[in-house]
C-alpha positions as CSV (number, residue, x, y, z in Angstrom):
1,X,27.8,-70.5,-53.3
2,X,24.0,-71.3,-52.9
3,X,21.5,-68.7,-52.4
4,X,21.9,-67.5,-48.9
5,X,17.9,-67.6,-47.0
6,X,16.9,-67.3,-43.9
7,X,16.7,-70.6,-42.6
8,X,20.3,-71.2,-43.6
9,X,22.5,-72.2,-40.3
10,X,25.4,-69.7,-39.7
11,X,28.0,-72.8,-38.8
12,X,26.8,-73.8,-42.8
13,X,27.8,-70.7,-44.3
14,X,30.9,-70.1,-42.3
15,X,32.4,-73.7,-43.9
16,X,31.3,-72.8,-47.3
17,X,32.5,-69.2,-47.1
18,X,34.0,-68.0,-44.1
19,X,35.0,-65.0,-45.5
20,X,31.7,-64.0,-44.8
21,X,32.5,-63.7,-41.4
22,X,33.2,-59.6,-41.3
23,X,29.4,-59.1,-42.1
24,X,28.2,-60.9,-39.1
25,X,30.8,-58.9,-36.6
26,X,30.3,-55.8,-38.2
27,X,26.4,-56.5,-36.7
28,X,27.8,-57.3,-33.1
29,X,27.9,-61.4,-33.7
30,X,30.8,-61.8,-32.3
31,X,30.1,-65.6,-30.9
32,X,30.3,-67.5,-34.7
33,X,32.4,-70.3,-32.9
34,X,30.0,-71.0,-29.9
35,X,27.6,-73.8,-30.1
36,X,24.4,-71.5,-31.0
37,X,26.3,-70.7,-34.1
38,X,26.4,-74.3,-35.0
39,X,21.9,-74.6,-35.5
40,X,21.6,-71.4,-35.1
41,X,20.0,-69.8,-38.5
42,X,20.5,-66.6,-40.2
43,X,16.5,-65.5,-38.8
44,X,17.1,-66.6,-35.4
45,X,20.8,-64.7,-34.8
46,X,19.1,-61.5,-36.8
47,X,16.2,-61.8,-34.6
48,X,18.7,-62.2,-31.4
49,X,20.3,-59.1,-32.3
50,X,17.8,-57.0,-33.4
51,X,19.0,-57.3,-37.1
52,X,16.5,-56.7,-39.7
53,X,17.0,-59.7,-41.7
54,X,15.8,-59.0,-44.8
55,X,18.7,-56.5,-45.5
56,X,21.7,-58.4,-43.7
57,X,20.5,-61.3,-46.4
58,X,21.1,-58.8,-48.8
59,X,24.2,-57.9,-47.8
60,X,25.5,-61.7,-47.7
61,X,24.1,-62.7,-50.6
62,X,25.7,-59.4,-52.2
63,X,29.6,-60.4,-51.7
């Protein structure tokens, strides 16, 4: 898989890898099927949350 970055959309990485889905409940995202998940990116949800993004990117890109 590509080089996860911040302007990657969550819908994207969830079709390439949905495995990845734990990483984003274990932060409280527990909406990955509504329809913000669909344009939403990695920044924005992290932002949303009050997710440092820098380290949840590292923590995708790590598995």
């Amino acid at each position: 898989m590509a080089n996860i970055t911040r302007d990657t959309i969550i819908a994207d990485i969830l079709s390439i890898a949905p495995e990845k889905a734990p990483l984003f409940y274990e932060l409280g995202m527990h909406c990955l099927g509504c329809v913000m998940a669909s344009g939403e990116t990695v920044e924005e949800a992290c932002a949303v949350h009050g997710v440092d993004t820098d380290a949840f990117l590292e923590k995708l890109n790590a598995e």
